[in-house]
SETORMAR-344291 format. One line per 4 residues: number of its first residue (from 0); their letters; for each residue y, z, x of C-alpha. Coordinates in Angstrom, 1 decimal. Layout:
! SETORMAR-344291
NUM> a> Y Z X | ...
This chain:
! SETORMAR-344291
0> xxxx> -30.5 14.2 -26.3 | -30.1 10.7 -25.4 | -26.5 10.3 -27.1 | -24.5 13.1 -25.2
4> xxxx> -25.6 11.4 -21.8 | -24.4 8.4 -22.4 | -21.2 9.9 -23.7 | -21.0 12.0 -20.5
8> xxxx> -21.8 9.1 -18.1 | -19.1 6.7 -20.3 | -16.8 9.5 -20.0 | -17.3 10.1 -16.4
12> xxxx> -17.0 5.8 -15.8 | -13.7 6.3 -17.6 | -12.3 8.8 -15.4 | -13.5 7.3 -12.7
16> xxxx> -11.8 4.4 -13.4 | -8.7 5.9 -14.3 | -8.9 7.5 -11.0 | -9.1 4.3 -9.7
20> xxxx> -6.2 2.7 -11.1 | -3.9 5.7 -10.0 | -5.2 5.8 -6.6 | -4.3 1.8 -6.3
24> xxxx> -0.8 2.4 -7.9 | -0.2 4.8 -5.1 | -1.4 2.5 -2.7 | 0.7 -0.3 -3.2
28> xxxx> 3.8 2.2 -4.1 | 2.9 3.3 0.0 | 2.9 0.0 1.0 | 6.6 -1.1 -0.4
32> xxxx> 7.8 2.8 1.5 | 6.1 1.6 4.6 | 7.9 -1.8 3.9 | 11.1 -0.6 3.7
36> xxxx> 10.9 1.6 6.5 | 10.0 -1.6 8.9 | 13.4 -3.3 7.8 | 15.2 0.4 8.3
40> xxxx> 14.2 0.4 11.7 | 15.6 -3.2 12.3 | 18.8 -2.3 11.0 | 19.0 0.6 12.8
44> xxxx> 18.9 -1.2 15.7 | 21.6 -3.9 14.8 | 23.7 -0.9 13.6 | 23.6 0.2 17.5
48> xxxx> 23.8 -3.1 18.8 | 27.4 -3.5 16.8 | 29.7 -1.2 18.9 | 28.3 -2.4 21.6
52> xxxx> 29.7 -5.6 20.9 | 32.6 -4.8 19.5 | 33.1 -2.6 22.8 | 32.3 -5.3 25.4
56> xxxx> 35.1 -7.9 23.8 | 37.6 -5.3 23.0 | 38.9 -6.0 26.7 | 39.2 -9.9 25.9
60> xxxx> 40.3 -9.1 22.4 | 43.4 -7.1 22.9 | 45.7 -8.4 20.1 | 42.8 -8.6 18.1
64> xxxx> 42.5 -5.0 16.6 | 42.1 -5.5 13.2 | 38.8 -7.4 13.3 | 37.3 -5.2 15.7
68> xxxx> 38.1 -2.1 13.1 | 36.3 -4.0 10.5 | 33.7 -5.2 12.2 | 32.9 -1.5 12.8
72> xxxx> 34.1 -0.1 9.8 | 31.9 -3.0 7.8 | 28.8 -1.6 10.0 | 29.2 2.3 9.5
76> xxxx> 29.5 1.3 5.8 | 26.3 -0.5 6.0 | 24.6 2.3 8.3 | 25.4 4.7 5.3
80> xxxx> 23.8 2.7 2.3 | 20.7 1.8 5.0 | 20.3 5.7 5.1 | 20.5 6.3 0.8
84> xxxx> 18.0 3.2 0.6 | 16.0 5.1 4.0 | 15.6 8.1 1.2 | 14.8 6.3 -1.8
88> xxxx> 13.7 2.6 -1.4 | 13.0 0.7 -4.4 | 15.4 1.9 -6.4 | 17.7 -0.5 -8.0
92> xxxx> 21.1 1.1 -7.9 | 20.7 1.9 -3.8 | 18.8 -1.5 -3.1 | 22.1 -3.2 -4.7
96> xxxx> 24.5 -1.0 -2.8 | 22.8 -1.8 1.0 | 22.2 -5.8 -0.4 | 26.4 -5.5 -1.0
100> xxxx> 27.3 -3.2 2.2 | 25.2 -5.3 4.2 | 27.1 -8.7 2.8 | 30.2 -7.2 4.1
104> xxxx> 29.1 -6.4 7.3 | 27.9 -10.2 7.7 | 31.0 -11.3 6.6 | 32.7 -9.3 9.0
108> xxxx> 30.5 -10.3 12.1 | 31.1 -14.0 10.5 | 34.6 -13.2 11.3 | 34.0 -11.6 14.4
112> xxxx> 31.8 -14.6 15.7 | 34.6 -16.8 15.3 | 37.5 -15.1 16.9 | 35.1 -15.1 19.3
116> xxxx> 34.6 -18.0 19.9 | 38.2 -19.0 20.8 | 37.9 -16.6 24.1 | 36.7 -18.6 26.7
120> xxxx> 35.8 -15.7 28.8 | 34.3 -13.7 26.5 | 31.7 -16.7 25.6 | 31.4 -16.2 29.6
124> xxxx> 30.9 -12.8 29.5 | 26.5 -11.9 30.6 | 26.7 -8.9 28.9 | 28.0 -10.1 25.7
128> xxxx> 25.4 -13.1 25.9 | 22.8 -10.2 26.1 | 23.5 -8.7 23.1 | 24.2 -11.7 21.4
132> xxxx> 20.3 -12.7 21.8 | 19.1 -9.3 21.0 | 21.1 -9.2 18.0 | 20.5 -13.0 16.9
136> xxxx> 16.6 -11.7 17.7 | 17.1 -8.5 15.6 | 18.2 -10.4 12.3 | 15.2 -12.9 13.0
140> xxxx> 13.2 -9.3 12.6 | 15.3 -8.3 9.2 | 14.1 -11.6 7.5 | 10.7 -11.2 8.4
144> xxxx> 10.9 -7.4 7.4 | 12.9 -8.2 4.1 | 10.5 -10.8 3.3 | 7.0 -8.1 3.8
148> xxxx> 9.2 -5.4 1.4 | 10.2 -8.4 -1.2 | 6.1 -9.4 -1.1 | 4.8 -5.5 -1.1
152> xxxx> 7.5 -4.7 -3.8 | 6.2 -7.6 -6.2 | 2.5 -6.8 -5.9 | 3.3 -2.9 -6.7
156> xxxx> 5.2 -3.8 -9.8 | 2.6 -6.6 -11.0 | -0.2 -3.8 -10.3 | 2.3 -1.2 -12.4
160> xxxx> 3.0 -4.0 -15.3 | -0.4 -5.6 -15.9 | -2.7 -3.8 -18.4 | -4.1 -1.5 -18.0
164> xxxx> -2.3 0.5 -14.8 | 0.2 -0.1 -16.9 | -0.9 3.1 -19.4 | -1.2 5.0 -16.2
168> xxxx> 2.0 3.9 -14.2 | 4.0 5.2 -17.6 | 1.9 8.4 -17.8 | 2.5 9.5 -14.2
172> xxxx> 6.1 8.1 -14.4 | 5.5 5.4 -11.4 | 9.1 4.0 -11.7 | 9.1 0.1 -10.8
176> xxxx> 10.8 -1.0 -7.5 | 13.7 -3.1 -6.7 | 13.9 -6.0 -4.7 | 16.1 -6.1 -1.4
180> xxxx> 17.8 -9.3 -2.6 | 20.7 -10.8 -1.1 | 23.6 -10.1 -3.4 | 27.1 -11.5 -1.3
184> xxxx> 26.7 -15.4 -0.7 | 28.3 -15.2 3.1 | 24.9 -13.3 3.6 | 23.4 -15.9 3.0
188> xxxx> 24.4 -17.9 5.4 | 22.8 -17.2 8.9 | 25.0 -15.3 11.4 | 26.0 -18.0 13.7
192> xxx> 25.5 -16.7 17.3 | 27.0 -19.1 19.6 | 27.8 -18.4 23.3
């Protein structure tokens, strides 16, 4: 009588703790969602802070057309690959396509910072200071928000890889998650915001 109770309570520990381990897989899968959705939000709001900019020179910037086009082109580009990631974060091929779109659109605000620059009166200009500081302020919030998905991403796919949520993560297919790495070098440098 003794021998199927303990069988029973060993099986019931067992599926307790597999239940345990899936439960925790889905947490931290949550967390690198909730992650990603912090840094959407901040991108979102540089995305709307762009034609802003781009229309408060175009007065002072005239001859200077084709940098303006970019610069906006550059950010719907970006705005597009924000929303694929938006809909499936963590996964490698659309974290590598928003890491690239979002090199070119710091490459073309690079560009647009320095023509910039040579217009006294734009550098004059309150409104443009404004957004300046609320876009220098928003890619302060980016870092911070790339950094918290990086850090939740790596403690999911440690908790997927290590043994033994590792026999559960392949049973119930949890896929692991890609980084949001930096992938063009001029986005590595920091946007220089000088007015």
């Amino acid at each position: 009588m003794a021998a199927p109770l303990i069988f029973l309570g060993l099986a019931v520990l067992t599926v307790v703790f597999l239940v345990g381990i899936y439960n925790r897989l889905v947490s931290y899968r949550n967390r690198y969602k909730n992650a990603f959705s912090q840094i959407d939000v901040q991108l979102k709001r540089r995305y709307d802070l762009i034609p802003n900019l781009v229309d408060t020179a175009k007065a002072y910037l005239k001859h200077e057309r084709e940098t303006l086009e970019a610069g906006i082109q550059a950010r719907n580009q970006a705005a597009g690959a924000a929303g694929r990631a938006a809909a499936h974060p963590g996964d490698a091929a659309v974290m590598a396509g928003l890491g690239s779109a979002e090199g070119a659109l710091a490459g073309a605000l690079g560009k647009f910072f320095a023509l910039a620059e040579s217009y006294p009166d734009l550098k004059a200009n309150q409104t443009m200071a404004q957004l300046m500081e609320e876009l220098t302020s928003t890619e302060n919030k980016i870092s911070f928000a790339r950094q918290a998905y990086n850090d939740a991403v790596t403690a999911y796919n440690t908790q997927r890889e290590t043994f033994p949520s590792n026999l559960i993560a392949n049973t119930f297919n949890f896929q692991a998650a890609s980084l949001f790495e930096v992938t063009e070098a001029v986005e590595r440098e920091p946007v220089k915001v000088q007015f």
